[in-house]
C-alpha positions in Angstrom: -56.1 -2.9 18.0 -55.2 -0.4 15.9 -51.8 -0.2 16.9 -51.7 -4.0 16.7 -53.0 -3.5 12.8 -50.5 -0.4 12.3 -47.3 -2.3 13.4 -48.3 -5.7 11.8 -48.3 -3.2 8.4 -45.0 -1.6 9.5 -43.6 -4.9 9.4 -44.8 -6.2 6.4 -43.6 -3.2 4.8 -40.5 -3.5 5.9 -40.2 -7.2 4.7 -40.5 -6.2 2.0 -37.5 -6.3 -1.0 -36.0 -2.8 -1.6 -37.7 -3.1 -5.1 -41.3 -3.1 -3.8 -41.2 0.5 -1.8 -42.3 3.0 -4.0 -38.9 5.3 -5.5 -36.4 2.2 -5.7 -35.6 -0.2 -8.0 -33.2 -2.9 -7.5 -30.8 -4.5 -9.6 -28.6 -7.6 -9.3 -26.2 -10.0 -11.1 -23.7 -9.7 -13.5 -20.1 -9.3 -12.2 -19.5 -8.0 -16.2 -22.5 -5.4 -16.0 -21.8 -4.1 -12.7 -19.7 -1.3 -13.3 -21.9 -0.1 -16.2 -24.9 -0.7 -14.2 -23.4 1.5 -11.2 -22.6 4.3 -13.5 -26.4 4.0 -15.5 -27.6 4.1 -11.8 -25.6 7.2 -10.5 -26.5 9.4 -13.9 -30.2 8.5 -13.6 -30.2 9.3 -10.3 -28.3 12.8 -10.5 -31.6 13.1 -12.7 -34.3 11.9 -10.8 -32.8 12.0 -7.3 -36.4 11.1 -5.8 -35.4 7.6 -7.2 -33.1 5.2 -5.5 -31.1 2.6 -7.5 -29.2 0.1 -6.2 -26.6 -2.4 -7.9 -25.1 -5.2 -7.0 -23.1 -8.3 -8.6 -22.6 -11.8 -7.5 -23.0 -13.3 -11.2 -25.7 -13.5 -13.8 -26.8 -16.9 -12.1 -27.2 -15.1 -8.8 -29.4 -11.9 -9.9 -31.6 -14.8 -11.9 -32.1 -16.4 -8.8 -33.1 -13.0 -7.2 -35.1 -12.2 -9.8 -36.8 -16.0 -9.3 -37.4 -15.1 -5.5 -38.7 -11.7 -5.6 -35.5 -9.6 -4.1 -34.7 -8.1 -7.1 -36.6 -6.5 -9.7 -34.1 -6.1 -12.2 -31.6 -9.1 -12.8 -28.5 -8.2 -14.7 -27.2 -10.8 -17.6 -24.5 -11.7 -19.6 -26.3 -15.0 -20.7 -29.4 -16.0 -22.0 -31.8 -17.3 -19.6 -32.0 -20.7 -19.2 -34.8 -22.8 -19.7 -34.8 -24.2 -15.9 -35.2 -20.4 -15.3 -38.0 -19.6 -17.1 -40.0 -22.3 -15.7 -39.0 -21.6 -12.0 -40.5 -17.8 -13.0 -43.5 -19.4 -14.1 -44.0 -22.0 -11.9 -44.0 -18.8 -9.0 -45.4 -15.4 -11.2 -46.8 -17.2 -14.3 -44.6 -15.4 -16.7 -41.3 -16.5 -18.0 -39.9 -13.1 -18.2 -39.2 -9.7 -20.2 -35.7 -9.8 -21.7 -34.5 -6.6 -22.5 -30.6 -6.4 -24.6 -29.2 -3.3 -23.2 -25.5 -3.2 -24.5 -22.9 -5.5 -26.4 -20.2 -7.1 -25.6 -17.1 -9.3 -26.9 -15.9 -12.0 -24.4 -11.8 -11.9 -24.5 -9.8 -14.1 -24.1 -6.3 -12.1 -21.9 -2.8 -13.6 -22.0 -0.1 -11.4 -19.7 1.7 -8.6 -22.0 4.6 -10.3 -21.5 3.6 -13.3 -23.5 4.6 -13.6 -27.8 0.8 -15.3 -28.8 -1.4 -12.7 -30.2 -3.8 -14.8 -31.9 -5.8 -18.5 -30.9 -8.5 -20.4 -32.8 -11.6 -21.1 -30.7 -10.8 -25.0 -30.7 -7.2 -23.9 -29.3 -9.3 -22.3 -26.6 -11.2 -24.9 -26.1 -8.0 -27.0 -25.9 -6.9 -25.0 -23.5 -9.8 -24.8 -21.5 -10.5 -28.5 -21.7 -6.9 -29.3 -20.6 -6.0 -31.2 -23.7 -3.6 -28.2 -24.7 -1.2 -27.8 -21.5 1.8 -25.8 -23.1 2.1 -22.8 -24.4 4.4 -24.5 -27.0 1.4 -26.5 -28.3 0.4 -23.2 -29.8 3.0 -21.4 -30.8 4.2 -19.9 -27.7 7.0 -20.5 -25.2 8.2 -24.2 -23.6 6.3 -23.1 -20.3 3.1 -24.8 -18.5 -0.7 -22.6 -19.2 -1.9 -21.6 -15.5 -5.6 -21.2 -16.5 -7.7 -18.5 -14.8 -11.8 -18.7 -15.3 -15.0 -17.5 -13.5 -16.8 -19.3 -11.1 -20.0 -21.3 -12.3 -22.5 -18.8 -11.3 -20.8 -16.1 -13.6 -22.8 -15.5 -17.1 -19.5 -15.1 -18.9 -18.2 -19.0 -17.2 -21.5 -20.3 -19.2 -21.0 -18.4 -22.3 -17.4 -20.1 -22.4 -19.1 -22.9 -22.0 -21.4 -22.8 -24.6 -19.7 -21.4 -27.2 -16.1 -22.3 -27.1 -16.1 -25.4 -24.7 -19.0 -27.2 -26.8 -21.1 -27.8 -23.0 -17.8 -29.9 -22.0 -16.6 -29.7 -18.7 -13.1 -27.1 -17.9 -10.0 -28.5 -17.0 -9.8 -29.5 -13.4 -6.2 -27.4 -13.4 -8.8 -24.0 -14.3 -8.4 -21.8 -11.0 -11.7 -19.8 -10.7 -11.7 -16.5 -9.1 -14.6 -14.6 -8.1 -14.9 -11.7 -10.9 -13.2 -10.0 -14.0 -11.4 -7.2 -12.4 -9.3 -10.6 -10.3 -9.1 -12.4 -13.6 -7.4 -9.3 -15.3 -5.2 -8.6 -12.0 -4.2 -12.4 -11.8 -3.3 -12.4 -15.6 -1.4 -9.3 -15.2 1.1 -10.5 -12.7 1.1 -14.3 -14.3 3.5 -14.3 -17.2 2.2 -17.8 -18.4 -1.3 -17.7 -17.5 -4.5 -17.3 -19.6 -7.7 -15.6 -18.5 -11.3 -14.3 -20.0 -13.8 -11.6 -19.4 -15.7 -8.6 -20.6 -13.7 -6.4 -23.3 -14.0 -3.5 -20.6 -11.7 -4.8 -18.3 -8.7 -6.0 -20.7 -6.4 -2.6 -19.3 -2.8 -4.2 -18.2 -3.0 -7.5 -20.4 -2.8 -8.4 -23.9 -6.4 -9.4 -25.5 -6.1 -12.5 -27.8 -7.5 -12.2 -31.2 -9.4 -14.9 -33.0 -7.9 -16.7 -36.0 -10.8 -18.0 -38.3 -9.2 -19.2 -41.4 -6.5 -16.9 -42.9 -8.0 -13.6 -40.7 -7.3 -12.8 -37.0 -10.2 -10.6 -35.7 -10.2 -8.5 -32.8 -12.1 -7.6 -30.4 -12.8 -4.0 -31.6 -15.6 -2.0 -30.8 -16.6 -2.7 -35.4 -16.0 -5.8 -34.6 -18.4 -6.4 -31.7 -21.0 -4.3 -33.1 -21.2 -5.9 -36.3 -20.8 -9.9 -34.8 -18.0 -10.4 -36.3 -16.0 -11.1 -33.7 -16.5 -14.6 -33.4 -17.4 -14.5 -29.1 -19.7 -11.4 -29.5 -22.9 -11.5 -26.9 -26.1 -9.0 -25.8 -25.9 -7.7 -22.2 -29.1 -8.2 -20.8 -31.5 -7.1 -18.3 -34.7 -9.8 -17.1 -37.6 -8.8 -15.5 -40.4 -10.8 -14.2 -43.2 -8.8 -16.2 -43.1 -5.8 -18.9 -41.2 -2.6 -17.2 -43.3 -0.3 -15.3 -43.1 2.9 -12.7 -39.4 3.5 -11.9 -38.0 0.5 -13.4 -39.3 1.4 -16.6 -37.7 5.0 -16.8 -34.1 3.2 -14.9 -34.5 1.0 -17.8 -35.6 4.0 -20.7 -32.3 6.1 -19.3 -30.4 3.1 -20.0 -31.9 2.5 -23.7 -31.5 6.3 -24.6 -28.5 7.8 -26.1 -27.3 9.2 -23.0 -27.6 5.8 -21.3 -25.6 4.4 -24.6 -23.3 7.0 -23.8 -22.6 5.4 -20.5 -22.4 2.0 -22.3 -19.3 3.6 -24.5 -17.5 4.7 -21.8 -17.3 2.2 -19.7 -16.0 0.1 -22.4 -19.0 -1.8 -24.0 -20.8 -1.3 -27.0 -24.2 0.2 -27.8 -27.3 -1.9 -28.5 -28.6 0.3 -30.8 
């Protein structure tokens, strides 16, 4: 019998998510925060090698869906959470949620180096985007056809797009998704008249677009960002089904401290604080 009871435990145990065995902490989502999450979790853990933290993407949809389900206990986002979210985490935990900013970040817009624009409005994005605007001629470029390059819809940064520069309308049917930032960046880079968009960290080998707003192009410039001036500046986030405690809570106090800010500068983001 007590075998029986001692196995039946073992098991249980080991249904468990990673998150729930004492000395790791999980962390999921964001295809955008998953290189800075990687390097917050290999500098916390040079500190507190007793602790194990693991980090992987799949989008900011997909970690809130762990999150919702209990195999995560740290979802990584580069959006808001949704209503619909926070009532699927109450309907299951009775909570909606701790939402914790944890770095900042400018989504840019990348056109191939190769290409004369250097500047678009946010409704010539959104033409673009949309499919009204189809050649680059329509805004000042060259007589060639816009191969558009976006995220797929479980990406933070696709719904941020969205949001804020699409006004919730649908993108252009002609939009090739691809399944992360780094391939957005590489597909731009060898695409002389395509168009792509992502976190300011990745624009190495393409040319980021500024923003016209009136007579002033702004960049996406670490003052910029910081300040909100930038026109498509956003929080990173992390979500957590209640407030931080036990390992979590010192993964996520490394990442909030100046040497976790550190990391956030390096890797190509911007501080919170």
């Amino acid at each position: 019998m007590k075998t029986f009871i001692g196995s039946l435990i073992a098991g249980l145990l080991l249904a468990l998510p990673l998150s729930a065995h004492a000395g790791n902490v999980t962390v999921k989502g964001s295809d955008t925060m998953v290189i800075l999450g990687q390097r917050w979790a290999e500098e916390f853990m040079k500190k507190t090698p007793a602790t194990k933290v693991q980090v992987t993407g799949g989008g900011s949809g997909v970690g809130l869906a762990a999150l919702q389900n209990g195999t995560t206990e740290i979802a990584m986002s580069s959006r808001e959470i949704k209503d619909a979210e926070k009532q699927k985490l109450r309907a299951r935990y009775n909570t909606t949620g701790q939402e914790i900013p944890v770095a900042k970040d400018g989504v840019t817009f990348y056109v191939n180096e190769g290409n004369p624009v250097t500047a678009l409005t946010v409704e010539q994005l959104r033409g673009i985007y949309v499919g009204d605007v189809t050649n680059w001629k329509q805004v000042g470029g060259p007589d060639a056809p816009i191969i558009i390059y976006s995220r797929e819809n479980s990406s933070g940064t696709y719904v941020f797009v969205k949001d804020h520069v699409l006004d919730g309308e649908d993108y252009a049917a002609s939009a090739q998704t691809l399944p992360g930032t780094a391939a957005v960046v590489n597909a731009v880079s060898k695409e002389k008249n395509s168009i792509g968009y992502g976190g300011s960290a990745y624009a190495k080998g393409i040319k980021e677009l500024k923003i016209k707003k009136g007579n002033e192009e702004i960049s996406p410039s670490a003052e910029n960002i910081k300040t909100g001036k930038y026109p498509l500046s956003r929080d990173l986030y992390f979500y957590l089904r209640n407030k931080p405690a036990g390992e979590a809570k010192a993964f996520i106090d490394f990442a909030l401290s100046p040497e976790g800010q550190a990391v956030v500068t390096k890797v190509g983001y911007f501080p919170v604080k």
